[in-house]
Every structure is written in structure tokens, then in C-alpha cells.
C-alpha positions, -999 to 999 in steps of 0.1 A, spaced: 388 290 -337 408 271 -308 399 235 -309 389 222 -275 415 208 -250 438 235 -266 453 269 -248 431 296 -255 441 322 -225 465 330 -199 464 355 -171 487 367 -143 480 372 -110 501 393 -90 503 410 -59 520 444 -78 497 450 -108 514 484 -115 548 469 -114 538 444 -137 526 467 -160 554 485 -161 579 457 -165 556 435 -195 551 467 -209 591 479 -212 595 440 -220 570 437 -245 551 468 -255 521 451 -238 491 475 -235 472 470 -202 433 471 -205 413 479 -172 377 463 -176 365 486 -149 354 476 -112 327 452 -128 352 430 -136 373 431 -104 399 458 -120 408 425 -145 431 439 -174 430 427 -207 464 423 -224 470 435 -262 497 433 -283 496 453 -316 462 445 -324 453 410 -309 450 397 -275 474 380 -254 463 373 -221 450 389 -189 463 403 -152 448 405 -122 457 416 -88 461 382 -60 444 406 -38 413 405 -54 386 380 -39 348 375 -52 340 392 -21 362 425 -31 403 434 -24 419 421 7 450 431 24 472 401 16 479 379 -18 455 355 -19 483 331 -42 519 340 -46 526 356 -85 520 330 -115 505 323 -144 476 305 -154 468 287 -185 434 283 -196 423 250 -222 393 257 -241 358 234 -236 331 230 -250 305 222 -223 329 236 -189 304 216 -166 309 182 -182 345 186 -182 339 199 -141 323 164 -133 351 143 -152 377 165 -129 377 146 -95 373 108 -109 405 116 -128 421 118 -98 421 161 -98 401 187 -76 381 218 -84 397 252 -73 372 277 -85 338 266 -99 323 274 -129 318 311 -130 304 337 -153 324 364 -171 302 385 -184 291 376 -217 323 368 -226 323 330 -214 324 305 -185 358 297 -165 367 276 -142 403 264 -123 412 227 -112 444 212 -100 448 184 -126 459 148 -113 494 155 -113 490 186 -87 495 213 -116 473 238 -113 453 245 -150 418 267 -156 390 260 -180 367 284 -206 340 280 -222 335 311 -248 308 327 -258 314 359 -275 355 360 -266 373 328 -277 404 339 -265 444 348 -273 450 361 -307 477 332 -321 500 353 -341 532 337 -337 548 378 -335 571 387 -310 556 393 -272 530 365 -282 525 331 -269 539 305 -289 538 271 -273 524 260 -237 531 227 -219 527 213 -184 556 205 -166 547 174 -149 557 149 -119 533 123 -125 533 117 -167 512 89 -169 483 104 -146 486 137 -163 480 118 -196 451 105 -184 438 136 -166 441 155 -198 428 131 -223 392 119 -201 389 155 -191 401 178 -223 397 152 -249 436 152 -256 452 127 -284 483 116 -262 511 117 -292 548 107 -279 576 131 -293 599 109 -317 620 79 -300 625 88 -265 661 66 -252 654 47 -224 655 63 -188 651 96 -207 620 120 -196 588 114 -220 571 141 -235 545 145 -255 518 168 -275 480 169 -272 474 162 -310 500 154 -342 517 181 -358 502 212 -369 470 198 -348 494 201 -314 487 231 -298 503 218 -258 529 193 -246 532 174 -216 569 170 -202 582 147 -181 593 163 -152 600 140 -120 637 137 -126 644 177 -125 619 195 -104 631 199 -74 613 187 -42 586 206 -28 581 223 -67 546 209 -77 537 203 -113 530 232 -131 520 252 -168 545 271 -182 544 293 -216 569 303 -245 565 341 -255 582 346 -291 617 371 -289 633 388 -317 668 376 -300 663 355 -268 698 369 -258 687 406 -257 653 397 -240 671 378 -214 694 406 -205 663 431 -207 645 415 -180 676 414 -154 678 448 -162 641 453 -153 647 437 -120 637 403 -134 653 370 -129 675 348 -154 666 312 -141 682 291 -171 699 303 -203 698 310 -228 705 280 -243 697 265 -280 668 238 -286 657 217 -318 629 247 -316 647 279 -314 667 298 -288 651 299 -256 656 310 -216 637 309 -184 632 340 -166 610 351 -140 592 389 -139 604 411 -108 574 397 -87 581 361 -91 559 353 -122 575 321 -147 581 325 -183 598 310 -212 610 337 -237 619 317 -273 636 334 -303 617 304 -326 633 282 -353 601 273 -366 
């Protein structure tokens, strides 16, 4: 079971659900699940025989499908809560803001979105009978998540009065460096917040990004271009395997990692 404060889903939201299908699918070997018009045409995403996330299309609204993307293509990581209307009313004195109340998902669970104090945008779920992704550490699974962050110290404190985070430093940061750290000690660390303010450009808010395990981080870098994907940075090696940034053809952000660990 994911402990609380910790990823336990993702899902993209994208104005070309067939195209994203396609492309995660020749990527990946993704399988795309429709959940039927009860659920808003929402697709649940296996791998092999675990879960690995969701899609939706951005022109889908509570009220039904609209001609224009109601957000431009991302993903969005979920943390896992116990009791997702406690955690609601902790959102705004941290500084944050509630994007999408608490809602039910069949009897699945409870989900909400906030922006966190830092501006990055993060949702919440509650399970009841679906706790989430399938951590399998295989290729085309998600391997690490961490939020890319202007504001370090407030996103600390966002995430540990709202999630219950342990704030634990990454070895000995030099001075003028960016901090980073993990929501827990070790094994226990399931997320990482990253200092962010020297390298984000202006106008690019804080955000949640996600590494998705590679057999060769070279290969998968080159096989996304050639899906019409793009190569942002990379590949390039890290203390934790070989990694890249790429984006799918509609503008959706990923890490792919071949990891060391």
C-alpha cells in the first residue's frame, strides 16, 4: 500500500486522446482502457499486468465535451491521503488554492486538484477500492516523481502541513547550489522536491514532473522524435541512471530514465 503524502497516480490530459494513444502505445506498449461514458470517456493505463496511470481528453468538462481544451496537454500527479477533506482545509492557510474539489470516482475513491504554495499544480486521492499505480520498477513504469519548484522553502512547508511529508535534504548541498530534497529517508522516499528558481525560465510556473523506467534512454529518446515527439534535454548521465527530457507530440512533459538503481 502507498503510504500517504506519496505518488499513487498520474493521468494525462490532452486535447488528442487518439494521438496519444498511439504515440504511448508505439513508446511503451501502453494499453488504453475506456471506462465508458460514465466516467467521462477516462482511460485507464496498463502496462503488462499493473496499472500505470490514466488519460483523459482537456475537452471534457463535468458538464460534458466542449469545443476547446479546457488546459493545454500535461500531466498530473496525484499524492495519496487518508482523509482528502482534512488535507482540502490545510490547502489555502499553506498559502495554496483549491482547483477542483473533492469529487467522487465511483467507488474507486475521492480526488481532488490544488495548486500547492509554490504555484505547481498537484491532485489528491483518497482510495477506496483502487489505491492506485502498480510500482513495478519495469520498463514504461513510473519510477520516481518530484516537483520542480520556484519557491523551495514554501513548497516544503506546503507539502509537509498538508501531505504529512518528512522534509530530508539530499547529502551536502555546496553553497549557492539548488536544494533538493525527498519526502521521507531512503527506501521510505517515494518524491523529491528540487530547487528550481535558478533554471526555470520566466513565465514557467513550478510544476510535477515523472521518470518512466527505459531499457536504453538513448533508444527511447530517439523513438519519441521519431513519433513526432520532442527531445528537450539529453540524454545525459545522473548519479541515478541515464536519463532525458522529452515531450509527447501534443506537448505533454516526461522524464524517460534507463535507472542505475
Amino acid at each position: 500500500m502507498t503510504q500517504p503524502g506519496s505518488p499513487t497516480w498520474m493521468d494525462l490530459g490532452t486535447d488528442d486522446v487518439e494521438g496519444a494513444k498511439a504515440f504511448y502505445t508505439a513508446l511503451f506498449g501502453w494499453d488504453f482502457l475506456d471506462q465508458g461514458p460514465d466516467f467521462g470517456g477516462y482511460l485507464m493505463i496498463k502496462q503488462g499486468d499493473g496499472f500505470v496511470g490514466g488519460a483523459m481528453s482537456s475537452k471534457m468538462t463535468p458538464e460534458g465535451p466542449v469545443d476547446e481544451p479546457q488546459f493545454p496537454t500535461s500531466w498530473t500527479i496525484y499524492l495519496r491521503v487518508e482523509d482528502i477533506d482534512a488535507a482540502l482545509a490545510k490547502v489555502e492557510p499553506q498559502g495554496g488554492s483549491v482547483m477542483v474539489p473533492a469529487m467522487e470516482v465511483g467507488d474507486a475513491g475521492r480526488m481532488a486538484v490544488v495548486t500547492a504554495a509554490d504555484g505547481a499544480v498537484v491532485g489528491l486521492w483518497q482510495p477506496k477500492d483502487f489505491e492506485g499505480y502498480d510500482f513495478t520498477g519495469q520498463p514504461g513504469s513510473p519510477v520516481w516523481f518530484e516537483t520542480m519548484s520556484k519557491d523551495y522553502d514554501a513548497a516544503a512547508a506546503f507539502y509537509t502541513e498538508v501531505f504529512g511529508w518528512t522534509i530530508t535534504p539530499m547529502g551536502q548541498i555546496p553553497e549557492g547550489q539548488p536544494r533538493y530534497a525527498t519526502n521521507g529517508e531512503g527506501s521510505a522516499a517515494s518524491a523529491g522536491i528540487c530547487e528550481a528558481t535558478t533554471f526555470l525560465p520566466d513565465g514557467v510556473p513550478s510544476y510535477w514532473r515523472m521518470y518512466l523506467a527505459v531499457e536504453d534512454c538513448d533508444a527511447a529518446a530517439a523513438k519519441v522524435q521519431e513519433l513526432d515527439g520532442t527531445l528537450l534535454d539529453g540524454p545525459m548521465d545522473s548519479p541515478f541512471g541515464r536519463l532525458a527530457t522529452v515531450t509527447d507530440p501534443q506537448g505533454g512533459m516526461f522524464q524517460v530514465i534507463k535507472p542505475s538503481f
